[in-house]
BAFI-3210 file (N, C-alpha, C; in Angstrom, 3 decimals, decimal comma, padded with zeros to 6 digits):
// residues 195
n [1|2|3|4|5|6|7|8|9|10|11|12|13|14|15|16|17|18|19|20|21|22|23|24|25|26|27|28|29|30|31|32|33|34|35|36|37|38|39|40|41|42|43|44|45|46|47|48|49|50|51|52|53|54|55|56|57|58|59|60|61|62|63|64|65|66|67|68|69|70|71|72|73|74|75|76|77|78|79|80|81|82|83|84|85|86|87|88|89|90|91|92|93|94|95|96|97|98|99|100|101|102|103|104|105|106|107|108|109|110|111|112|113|114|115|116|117|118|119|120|121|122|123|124|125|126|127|128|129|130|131|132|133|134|135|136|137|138|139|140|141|142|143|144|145|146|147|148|149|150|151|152|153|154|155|156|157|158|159|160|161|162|163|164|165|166|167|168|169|170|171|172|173|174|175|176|177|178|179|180|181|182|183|184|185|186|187|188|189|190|191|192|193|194|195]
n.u [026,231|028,700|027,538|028,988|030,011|031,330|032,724|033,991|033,250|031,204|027,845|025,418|026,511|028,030|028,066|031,356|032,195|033,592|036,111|035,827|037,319|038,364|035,752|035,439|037,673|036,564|034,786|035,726|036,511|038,684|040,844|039,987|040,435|042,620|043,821|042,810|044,488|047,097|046,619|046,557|049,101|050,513|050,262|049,270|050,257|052,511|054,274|055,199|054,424|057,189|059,197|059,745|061,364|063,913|064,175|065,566|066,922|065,587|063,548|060,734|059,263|059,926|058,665|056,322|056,331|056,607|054,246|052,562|053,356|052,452|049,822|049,878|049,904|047,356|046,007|045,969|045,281|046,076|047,137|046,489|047,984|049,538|051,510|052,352|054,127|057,487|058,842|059,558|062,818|063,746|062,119|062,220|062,515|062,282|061,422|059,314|057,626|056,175|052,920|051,012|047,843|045,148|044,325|043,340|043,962|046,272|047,325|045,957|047,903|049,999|049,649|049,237|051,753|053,598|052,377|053,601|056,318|056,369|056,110|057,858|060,083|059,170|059,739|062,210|062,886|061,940|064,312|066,294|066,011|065,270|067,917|069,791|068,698|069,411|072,168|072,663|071,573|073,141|075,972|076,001|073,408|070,637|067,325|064,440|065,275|067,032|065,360|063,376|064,788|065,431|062,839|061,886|064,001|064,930|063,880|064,083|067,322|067,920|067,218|068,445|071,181|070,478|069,989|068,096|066,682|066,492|066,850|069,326|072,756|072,262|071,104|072,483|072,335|074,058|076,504|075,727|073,538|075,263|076,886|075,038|074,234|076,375|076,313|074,118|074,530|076,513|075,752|073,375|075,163|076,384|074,171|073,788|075,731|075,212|073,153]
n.v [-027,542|-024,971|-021,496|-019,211|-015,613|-013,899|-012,391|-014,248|-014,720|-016,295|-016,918|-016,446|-016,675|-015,942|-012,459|-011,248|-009,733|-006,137|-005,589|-003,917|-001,716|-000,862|-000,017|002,361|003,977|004,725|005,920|008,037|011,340|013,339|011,353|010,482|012,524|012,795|010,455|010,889|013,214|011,953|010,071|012,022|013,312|010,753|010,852|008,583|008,900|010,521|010,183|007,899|005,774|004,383|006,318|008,185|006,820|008,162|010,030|010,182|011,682|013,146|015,195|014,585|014,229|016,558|018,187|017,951|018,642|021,786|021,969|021,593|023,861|025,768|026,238|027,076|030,149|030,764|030,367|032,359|034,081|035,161|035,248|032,144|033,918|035,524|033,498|032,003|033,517|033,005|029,941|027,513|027,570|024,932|023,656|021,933|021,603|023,416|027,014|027,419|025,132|025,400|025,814|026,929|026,576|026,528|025,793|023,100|022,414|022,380|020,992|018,432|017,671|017,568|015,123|013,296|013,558|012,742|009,654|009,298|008,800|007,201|005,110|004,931|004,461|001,706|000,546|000,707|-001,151|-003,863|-004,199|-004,437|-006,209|-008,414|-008,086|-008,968|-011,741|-012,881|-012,595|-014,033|-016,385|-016,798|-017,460|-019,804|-020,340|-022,117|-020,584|-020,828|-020,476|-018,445|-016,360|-017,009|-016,314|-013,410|-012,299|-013,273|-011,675|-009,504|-006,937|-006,185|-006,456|-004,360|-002,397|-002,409|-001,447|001,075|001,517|002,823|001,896|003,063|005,981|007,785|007,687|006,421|004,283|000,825|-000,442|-002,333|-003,014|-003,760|-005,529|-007,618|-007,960|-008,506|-010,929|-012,777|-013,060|-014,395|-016,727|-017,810|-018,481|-020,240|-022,484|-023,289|-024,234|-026,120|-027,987|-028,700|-030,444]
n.w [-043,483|-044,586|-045,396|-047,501|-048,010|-051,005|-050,016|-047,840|-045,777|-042,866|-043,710|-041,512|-039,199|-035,801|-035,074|-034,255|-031,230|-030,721|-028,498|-025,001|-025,088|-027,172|-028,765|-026,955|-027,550|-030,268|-029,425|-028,780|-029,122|-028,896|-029,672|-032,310|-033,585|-033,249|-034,861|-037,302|-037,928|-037,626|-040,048|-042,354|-042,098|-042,554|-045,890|-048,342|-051,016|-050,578|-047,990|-045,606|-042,732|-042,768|-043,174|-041,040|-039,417|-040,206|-038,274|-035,835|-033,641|-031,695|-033,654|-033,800|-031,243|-030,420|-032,065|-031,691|-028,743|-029,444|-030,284|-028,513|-026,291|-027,378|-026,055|-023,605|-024,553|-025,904|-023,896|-022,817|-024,072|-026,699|-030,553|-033,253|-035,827|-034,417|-032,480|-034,656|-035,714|-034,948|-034,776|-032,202|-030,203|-030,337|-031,903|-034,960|-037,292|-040,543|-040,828|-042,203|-042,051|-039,602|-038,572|-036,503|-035,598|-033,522|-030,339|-029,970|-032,872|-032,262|-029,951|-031,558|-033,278|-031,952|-030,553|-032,688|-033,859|-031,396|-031,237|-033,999|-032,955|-030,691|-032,737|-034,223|-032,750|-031,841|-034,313|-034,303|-032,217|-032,696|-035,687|-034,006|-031,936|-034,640|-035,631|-033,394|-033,001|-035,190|-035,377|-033,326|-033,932|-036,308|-034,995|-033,923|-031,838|-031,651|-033,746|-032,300|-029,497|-029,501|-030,245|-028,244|-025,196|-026,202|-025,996|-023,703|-021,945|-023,193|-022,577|-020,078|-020,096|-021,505|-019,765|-017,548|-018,881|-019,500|-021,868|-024,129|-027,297|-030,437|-029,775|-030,804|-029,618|-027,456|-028,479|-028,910|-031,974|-034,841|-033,427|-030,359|-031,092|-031,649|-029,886|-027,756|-028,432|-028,370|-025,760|-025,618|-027,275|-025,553|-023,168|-023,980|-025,364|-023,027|-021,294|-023,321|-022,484|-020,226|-019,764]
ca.u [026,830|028,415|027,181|029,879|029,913|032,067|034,608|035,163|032,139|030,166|026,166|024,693|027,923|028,071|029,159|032,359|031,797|034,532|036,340|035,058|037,890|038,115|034,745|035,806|038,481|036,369|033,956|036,719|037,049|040,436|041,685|039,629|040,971|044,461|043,901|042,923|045,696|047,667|046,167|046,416|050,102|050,440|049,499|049,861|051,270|053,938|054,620|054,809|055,255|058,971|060,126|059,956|062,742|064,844|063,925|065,950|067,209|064,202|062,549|059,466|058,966|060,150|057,847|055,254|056,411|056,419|052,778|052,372|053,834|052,151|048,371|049,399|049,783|046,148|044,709|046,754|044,290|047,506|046,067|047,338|048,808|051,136|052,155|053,304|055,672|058,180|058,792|060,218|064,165|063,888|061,864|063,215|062,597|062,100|060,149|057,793|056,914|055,977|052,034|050,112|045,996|044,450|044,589|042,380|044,710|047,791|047,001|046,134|048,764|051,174|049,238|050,068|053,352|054,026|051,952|054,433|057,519|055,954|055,729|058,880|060,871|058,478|059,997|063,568|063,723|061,938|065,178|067,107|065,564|065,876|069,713|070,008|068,361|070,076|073,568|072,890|071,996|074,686|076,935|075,414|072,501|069,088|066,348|063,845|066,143|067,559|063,614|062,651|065,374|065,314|061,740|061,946|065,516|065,375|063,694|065,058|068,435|067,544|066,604|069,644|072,287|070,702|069,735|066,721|066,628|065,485|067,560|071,015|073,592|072,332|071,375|073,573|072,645|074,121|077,310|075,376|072,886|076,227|077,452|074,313|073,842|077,369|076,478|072,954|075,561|077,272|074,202|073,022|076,139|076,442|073,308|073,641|076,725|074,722|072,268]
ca.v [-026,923|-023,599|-021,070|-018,486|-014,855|-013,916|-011,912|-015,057|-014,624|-017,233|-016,452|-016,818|-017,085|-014,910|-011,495|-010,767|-008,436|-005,700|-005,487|-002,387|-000,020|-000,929|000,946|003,492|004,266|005,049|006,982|009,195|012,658|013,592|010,334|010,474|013,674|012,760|009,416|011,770|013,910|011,124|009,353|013,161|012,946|009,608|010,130|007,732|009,274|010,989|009,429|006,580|005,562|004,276|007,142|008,820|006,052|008,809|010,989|009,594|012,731|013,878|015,831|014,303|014,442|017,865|019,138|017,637|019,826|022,900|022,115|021,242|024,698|026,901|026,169|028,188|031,261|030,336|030,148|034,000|035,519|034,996|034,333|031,565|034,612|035,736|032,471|031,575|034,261|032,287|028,435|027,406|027,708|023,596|023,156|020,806|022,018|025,338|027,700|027,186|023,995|026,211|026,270|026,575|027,099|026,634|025,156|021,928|021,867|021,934|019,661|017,101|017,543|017,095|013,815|012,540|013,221|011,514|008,773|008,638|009,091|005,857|003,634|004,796|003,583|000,212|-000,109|000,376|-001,931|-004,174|-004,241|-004,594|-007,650|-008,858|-008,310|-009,923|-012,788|-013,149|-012,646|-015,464|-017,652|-017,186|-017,838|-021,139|-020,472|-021,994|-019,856|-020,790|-020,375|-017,284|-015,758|-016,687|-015,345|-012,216|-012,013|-013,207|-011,094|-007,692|-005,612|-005,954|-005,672|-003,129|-001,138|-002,405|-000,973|002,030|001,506|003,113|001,188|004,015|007,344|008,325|007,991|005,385|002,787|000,203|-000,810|-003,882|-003,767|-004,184|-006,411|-008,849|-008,598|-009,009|-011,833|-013,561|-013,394|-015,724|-017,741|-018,634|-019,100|-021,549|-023,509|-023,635|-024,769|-027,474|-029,071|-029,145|-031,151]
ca.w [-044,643|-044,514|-046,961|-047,307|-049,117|-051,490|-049,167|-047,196|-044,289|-043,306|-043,376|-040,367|-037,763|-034,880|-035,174|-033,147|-030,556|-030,371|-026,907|-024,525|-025,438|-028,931|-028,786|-026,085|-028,688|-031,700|-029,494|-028,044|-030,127|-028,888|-029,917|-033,054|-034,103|-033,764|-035,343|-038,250|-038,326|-038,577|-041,046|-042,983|-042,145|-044,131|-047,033|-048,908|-052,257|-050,156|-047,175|-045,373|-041,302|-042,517|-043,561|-039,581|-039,175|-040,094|-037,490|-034,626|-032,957|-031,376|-034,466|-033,784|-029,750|-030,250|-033,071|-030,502|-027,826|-030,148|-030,372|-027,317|-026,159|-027,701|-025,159|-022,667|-025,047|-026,698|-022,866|-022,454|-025,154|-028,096|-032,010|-033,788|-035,897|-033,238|-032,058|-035,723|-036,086|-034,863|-033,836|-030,601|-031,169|-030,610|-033,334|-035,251|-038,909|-041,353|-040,111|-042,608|-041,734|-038,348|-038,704|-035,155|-035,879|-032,486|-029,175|-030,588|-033,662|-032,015|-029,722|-031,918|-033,685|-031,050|-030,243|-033,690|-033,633|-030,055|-031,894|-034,844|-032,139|-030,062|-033,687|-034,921|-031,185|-031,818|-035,718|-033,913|-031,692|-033,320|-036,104|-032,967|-031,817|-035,397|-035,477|-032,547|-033,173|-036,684|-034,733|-032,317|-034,972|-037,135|-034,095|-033,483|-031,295|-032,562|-033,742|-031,478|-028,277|-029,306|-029,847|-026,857|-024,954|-026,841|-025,397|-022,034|-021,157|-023,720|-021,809|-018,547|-020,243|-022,334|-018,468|-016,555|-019,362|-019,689|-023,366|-025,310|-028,369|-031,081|-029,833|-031,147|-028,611|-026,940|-028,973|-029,846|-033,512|-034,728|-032,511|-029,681|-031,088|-031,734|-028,457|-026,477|-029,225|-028,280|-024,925|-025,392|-027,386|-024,492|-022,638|-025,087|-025,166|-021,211|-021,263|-023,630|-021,585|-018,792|-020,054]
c.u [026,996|028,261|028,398|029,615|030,841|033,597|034,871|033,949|031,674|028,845|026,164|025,254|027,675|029,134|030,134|032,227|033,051|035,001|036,095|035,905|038,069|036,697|035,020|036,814|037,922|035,665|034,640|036,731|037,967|040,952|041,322|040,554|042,820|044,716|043,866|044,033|046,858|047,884|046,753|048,301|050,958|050,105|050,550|050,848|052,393|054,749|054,035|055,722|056,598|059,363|060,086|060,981|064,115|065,578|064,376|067,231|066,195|063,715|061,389|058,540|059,049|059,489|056,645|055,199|056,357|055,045|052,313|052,462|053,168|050,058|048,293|049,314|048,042|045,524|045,439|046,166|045,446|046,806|047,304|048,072|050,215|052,301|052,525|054,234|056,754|058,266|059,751|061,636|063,986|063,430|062,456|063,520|062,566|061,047|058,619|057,356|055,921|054,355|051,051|048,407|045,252|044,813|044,165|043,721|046,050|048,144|047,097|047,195|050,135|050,852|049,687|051,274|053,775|053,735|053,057|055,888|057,054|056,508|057,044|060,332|060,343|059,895|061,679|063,936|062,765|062,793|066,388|066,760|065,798|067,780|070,219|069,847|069,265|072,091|073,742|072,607|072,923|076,069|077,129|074,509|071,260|067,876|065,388|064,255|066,820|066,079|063,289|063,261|065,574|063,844|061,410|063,020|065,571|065,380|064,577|066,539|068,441|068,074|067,802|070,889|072,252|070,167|068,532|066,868|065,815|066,222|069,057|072,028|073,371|071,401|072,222|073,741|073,490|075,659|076,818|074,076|074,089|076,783|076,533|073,768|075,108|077,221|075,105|073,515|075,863|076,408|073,659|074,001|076,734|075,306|073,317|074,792|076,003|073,754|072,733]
c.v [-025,430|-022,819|-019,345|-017,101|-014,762|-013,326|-013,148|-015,415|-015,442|-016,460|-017,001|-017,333|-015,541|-014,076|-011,463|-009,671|-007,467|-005,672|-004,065|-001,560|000,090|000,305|002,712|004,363|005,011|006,107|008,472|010,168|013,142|012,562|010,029|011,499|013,539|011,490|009,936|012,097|013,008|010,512|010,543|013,432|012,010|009,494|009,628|008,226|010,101|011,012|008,527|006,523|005,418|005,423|008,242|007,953|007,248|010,015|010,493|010,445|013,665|014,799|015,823|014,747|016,199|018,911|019,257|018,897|020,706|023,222|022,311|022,936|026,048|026,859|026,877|029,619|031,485|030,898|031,661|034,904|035,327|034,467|033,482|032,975|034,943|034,681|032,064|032,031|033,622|031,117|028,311|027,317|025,871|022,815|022,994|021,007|023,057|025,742|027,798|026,349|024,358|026,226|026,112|027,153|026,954|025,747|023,327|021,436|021,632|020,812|018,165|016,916|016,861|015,481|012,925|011,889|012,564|009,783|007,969|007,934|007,727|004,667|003,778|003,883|002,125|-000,455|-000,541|-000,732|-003,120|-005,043|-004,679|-005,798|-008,640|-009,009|-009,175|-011,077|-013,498|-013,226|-013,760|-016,606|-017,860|-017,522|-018,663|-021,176|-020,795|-020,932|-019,645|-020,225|-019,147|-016,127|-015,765|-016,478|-014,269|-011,539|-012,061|-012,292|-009,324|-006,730|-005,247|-005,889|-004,485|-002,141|-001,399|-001,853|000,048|002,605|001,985|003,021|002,477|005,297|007,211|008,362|006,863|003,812|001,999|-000,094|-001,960|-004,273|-004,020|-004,845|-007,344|-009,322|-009,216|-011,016|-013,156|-013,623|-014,588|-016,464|-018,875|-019,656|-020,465|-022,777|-023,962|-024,590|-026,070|-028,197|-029,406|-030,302|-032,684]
c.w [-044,386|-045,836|-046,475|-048,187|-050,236|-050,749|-048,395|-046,025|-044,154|-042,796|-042,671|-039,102|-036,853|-035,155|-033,891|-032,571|-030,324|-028,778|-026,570|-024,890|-026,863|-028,836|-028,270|-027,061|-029,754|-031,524|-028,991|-029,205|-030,138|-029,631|-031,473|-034,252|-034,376|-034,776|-036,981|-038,614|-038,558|-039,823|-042,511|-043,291|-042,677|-045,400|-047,810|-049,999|-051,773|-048,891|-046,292|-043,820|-041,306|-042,757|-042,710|-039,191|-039,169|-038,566|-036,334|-033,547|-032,512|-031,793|-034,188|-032,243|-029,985|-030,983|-031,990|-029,485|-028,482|-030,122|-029,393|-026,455|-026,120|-026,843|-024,155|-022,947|-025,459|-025,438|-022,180|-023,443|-026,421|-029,405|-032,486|-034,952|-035,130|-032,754|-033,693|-036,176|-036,064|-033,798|-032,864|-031,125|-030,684|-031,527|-034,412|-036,883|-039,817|-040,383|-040,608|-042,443|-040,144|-038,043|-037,564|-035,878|-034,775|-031,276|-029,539|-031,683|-033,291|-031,407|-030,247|-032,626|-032,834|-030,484|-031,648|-033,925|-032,498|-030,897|-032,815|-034,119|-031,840|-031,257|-034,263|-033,863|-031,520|-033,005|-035,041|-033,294|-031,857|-034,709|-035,164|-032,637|-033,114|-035,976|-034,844|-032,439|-034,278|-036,073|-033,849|-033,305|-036,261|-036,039|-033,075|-032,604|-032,277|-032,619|-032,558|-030,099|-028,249|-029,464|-028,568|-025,626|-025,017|-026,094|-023,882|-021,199|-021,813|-022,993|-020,758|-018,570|-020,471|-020,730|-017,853|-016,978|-019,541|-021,134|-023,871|-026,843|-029,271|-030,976|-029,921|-029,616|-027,278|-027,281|-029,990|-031,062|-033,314|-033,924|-031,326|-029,877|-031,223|-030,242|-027,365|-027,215|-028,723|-026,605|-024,176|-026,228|-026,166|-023,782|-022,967|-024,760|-023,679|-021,016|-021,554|-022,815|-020,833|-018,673|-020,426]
res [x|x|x|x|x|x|x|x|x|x|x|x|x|x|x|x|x|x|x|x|x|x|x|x|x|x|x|x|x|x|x|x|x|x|x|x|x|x|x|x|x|x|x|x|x|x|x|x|x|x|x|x|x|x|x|x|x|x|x|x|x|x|x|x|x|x|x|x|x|x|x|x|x|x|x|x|x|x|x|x|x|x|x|x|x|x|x|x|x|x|x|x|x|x|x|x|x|x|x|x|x|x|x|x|x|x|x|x|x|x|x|x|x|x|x|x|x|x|x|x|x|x|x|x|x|x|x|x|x|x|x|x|x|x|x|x|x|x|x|x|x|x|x|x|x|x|x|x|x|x|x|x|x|x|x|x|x|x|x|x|x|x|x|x|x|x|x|x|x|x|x|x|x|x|x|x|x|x|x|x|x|x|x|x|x|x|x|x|x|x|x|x|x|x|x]
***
C-alpha cells in the first residue's frame, strides 16, 4: 500500500538524486548570479521571456557586448561613473537605460542577456519548426512523418543554406517554412510510390 502526501509524494520512496551538474550548477556563483539577474529581469508584473521575441536585430547580444565592454576599462582603474557617461554607440537603446556598476555587475549582466539572446533564438526556431510542420501537413504530408523529418534533417539544412533561424535577414519565416515544407511533401509522396 502506498501512503501518499498531500502534494502527490509517496512516503517512504527513494529520493531522486540530482545529476552532477545539476548540482555543479547551483553551486557555481557566476552562474548563480546571472541566473539572478535574470530572474530580476523577468519580472513577472512587467515582463515576460516572450516579449525579447521582439528583439530580433541584435538588441540583446549587443546590450551584452556593451556590458561586456566596458571590463577592460574597470581593469584600467575607470569608475563605473565614468564609464556611464556614455553607452557604446552600438548600444541598442536610450542612454538611460545605459547603467554599468562594476566589473561583477556588468558581467553578469551581460551573461543574462546572452542567456535571454540563446532562449529567444530557441522560441524562434522553435515557431519555425512549427510552421513547417503545419505546412507539410496541410499539403498532405502526415504529422508524424513530417516531425520526424523536421528533426532528423533541420539542422543540417538549416547549416547548408546558410540560415539562422531567429535573426532578421536571414531567416525565412513562414515562406521558407512552406517551401522547405513542400519539399518534405515531395519526399513523402516519393516515398510512398515506392513502397
Amino acid at each position: 500500500m502506498k501512503i501518499t502526501t498531500e502534494a502527490g509524494a509517496v512516503v517512504g520512496a527513494p529520493l531522486v538524486r540530482p545529476e552532477p551538474w545539476i548540482i555543479q550548477t547551483l553551486e557555481d556563483p557566476g552562474l548563480r548570479l546571472i541566473a539572478r539577474e535574470r530572474d530580476h529581469q523577468l519580472d513577472p508584473l512587467r515582463y515576460r521571456p516572450e516579449d525579447d521575441d521582439k528583439y530580433e536585430e541584435g538588441q540583446l547580444w549587443n546590450a551584452a557586448h556593451g556590458y561586456l565592454s566596458t571590463i577592460g576599462s574597470y581593469d584600467m582603474g575607470e569608475t563605473p561613473a565614468v564609464i556611464a557617461k556614455d553607452p557604446p554607440e552600438y548600444w541598442p537603446w536610450a542612454a538611460k537605460h545605459w547603467k554599468p556598476k562594476g566589473s561583477i555587475e556588468d558581467l553578469t549582466r551581460a551573461g543574462a542577456l546572452i542567456a535571454a539572446e540563446i532562449t529567444r533564438r530557441i522560441r524562434a526556431k522553435k515557431r519555425f519548426v512549427q510552421l513547417l510542420i503545419d505546412a507539410a501537413v496541410a499539403g498532405g504530408a502526415d504529422r508524424p512523418y513530417a516531425e520526424a523529418q523536421a528533426e532528423i534533417e533541420l539542422d543540417e539544412y538549416l547549416k547548408s543554406e546558410g540560415i539562422e533561424v531567429g535573426c532578421k535577414g536571414h531567416d525565412w519565416g513562414q515562406e521558407g517554412a512552406q517551401a522547405l515544407a513542400e519539399d518534405l511533401i515531395l519526399r513523402h509522396l516519393e516515398q510512398g510510390e515506392a513502397q
